[in-house]
Every structure is written in C-alpha cells, then in structure tokens.
N, C-alpha and C positions, 0 to 999 in steps of 0.2 A: 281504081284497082290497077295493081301492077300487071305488067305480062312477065310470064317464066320464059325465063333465058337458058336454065340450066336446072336438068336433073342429075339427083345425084342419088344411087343407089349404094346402099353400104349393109354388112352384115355386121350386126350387134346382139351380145349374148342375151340370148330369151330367157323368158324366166320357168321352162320346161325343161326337168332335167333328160337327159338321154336315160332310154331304159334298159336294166340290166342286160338282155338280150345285146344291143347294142353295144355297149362297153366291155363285151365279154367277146372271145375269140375261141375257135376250136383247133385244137392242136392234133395231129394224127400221127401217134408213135409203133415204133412194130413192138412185136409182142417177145420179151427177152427170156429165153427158158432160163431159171436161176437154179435148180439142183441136176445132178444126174450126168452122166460122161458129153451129154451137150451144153453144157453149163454156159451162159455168153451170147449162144447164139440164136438166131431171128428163130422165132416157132413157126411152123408151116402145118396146112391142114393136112387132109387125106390125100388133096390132090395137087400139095405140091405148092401150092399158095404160100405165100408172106400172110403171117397173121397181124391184123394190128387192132388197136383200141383208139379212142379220138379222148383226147381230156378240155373241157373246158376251162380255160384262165382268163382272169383279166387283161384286158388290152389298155397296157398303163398310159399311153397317148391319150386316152378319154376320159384321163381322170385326173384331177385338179390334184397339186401335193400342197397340204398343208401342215406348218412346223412352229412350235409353239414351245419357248424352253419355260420351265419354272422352275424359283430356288427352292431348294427343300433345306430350310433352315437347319434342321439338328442331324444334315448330315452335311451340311456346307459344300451342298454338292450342285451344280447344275444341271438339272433334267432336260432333258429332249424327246419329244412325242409329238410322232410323224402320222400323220391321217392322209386318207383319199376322198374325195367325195367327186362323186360323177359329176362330170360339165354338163351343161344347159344346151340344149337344141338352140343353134343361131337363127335369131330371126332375122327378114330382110326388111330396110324400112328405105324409104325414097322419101327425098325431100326437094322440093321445088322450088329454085334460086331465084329473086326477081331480077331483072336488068340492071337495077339503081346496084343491087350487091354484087353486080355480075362486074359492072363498069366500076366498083371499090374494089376487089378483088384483082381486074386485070391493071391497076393505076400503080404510077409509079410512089405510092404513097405507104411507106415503110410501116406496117404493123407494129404495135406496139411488143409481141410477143416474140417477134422474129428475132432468130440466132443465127449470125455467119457463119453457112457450112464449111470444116476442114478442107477442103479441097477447095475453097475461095478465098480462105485467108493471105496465102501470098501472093494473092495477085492484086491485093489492094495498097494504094498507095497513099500517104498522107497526102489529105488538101483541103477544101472548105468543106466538102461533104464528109458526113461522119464515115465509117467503116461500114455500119448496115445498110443507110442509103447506096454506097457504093457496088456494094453484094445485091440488094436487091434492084437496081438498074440495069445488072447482068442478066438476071433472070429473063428470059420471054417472055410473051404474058401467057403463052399454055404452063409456062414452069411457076408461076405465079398462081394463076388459078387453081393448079393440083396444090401448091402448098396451102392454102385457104383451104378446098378441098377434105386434106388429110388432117389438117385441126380443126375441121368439123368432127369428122370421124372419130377421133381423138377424143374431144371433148364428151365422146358420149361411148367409148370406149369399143368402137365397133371399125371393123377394117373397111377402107372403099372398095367397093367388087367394079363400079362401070360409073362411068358419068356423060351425058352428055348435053352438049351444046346447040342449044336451035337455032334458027336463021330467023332473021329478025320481020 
C-alpha cells in the first residue's frame, strides 16, 4: 500500500439543484404615489414614515443560461430561445495523492497535455530541448504540482478550494 503525500480538496458541481428560495433575492422599493397633486413622490404613513413594499426576483448569478437556435424552414428564419435553469449545490470531494504521483507530478518530466504559458514564450530559446521541456524546467516544483493539481480539478470539472502536502 502506498502512503498519501498530498490531499487535495476541490468543489465540483453536485447533482442537487439549489432551491428557489435560494436563487431568488428580495428587492425593497419605496412606495411611489402615481395620481393626485403628489404624483412621483415617495408615500409616507401617518407618522411620517417612507412607505415601501420588498418584491421578490431572480438572482441571475444562480442561474445557468442556456441558448439553443433552431432553423424554422418556411420562414428561413433563424430562431433563438434563451432558458435558465438553477445551478446545483457544489459538492466538496478530497482526493488522496500517493507519493509515487506526488514524485511524477514535482519531476522534470513534461506532461503530455502541457501548453507553454504566454508569458513564457519569449523567454525561450532555440536548442536541444524542445520549447515545453524548456517552459516546464522553469517551473518550481510547487508551480508544477498546482499545474497537475488544477487538471485534476479540470478534468472533473470542479475548482481546487486547498491542497495539501504531508511530511514524509
């Protein structure tokens, strides 16, 4: 059996939607007299108070957009129709790195998926080593381990929240 070297804790989208109560916000507007010589202005009670009412609306940040065109033949027209549907409560999951992946991860051995970041392009030179070898030598082996790291995350479509590294 292996020993863990490294946890890694990441939020990834659950499969519980959030509930209306939740994706909905309340709004508190003052109370606007519309006829009569105060016509415009805030309504006030007996004792002088601002009136107001609270309205409930959607809080569109919690809510996924979705957009979908279709052709409608016999008007050779192209349709578009826009949907919302509430996001999923993020679940947290933790995964436990072994040493052998912990010691592949911090090594100077170029991932097959790796892309040379803008901001490392010109500072590489033509020579025996290719251009990703050369980008990732740069790296540290903490800037190495988060990159490994965040294509875990990635790959399962979830953000990294914390990770850490035991002593051995």
């Amino acid at each position: 059996m292996s020993n863990v070297k490294v946890n890694l804790t990441m939020l990834v989208p659950g499969a519980k939607p959030l509930s209306e109560q939740e994706c909905s916000k309340q709004l508190t507007k003052p109370v606007i007299i519309k006829k009569g010589k105060f016509a415009g202005k805030q309504a006030r009670d007996k004792k002088g108070n601002l009136l107001y009412y609270h309205e409930t609306v959607p809080d569109l940040s919690k809510f996924d957009k979705h957009v979908f065109k279709i052709l409608n033949k016999e008007e050779n027209k192209l349709e578009t129709y826009v949907y919302f549907t509430r996001k999923n409560r993020p679940a947290k999951q933790t995964i436990n790195i072994s040493e052998e992946a912990y010691n592949y991860y911090i090594s100077i051995e170029v991932p097959s998926n790796f892309h040379i970041p803008a901001e490392l392009r010109a500072s590489l030179k033509r020579s025996h080593e290719s251009f990703e070898q050369q980008a990732w030598k740069k790296f540290s082996k903490e800037e190495r381990l988060e990159w490994h790291l965040k294509s875990i995350c990635d790959s399962m479509g979830g953000k990294m929240e914390s990770y850490t590294v035991f002593d051995d």
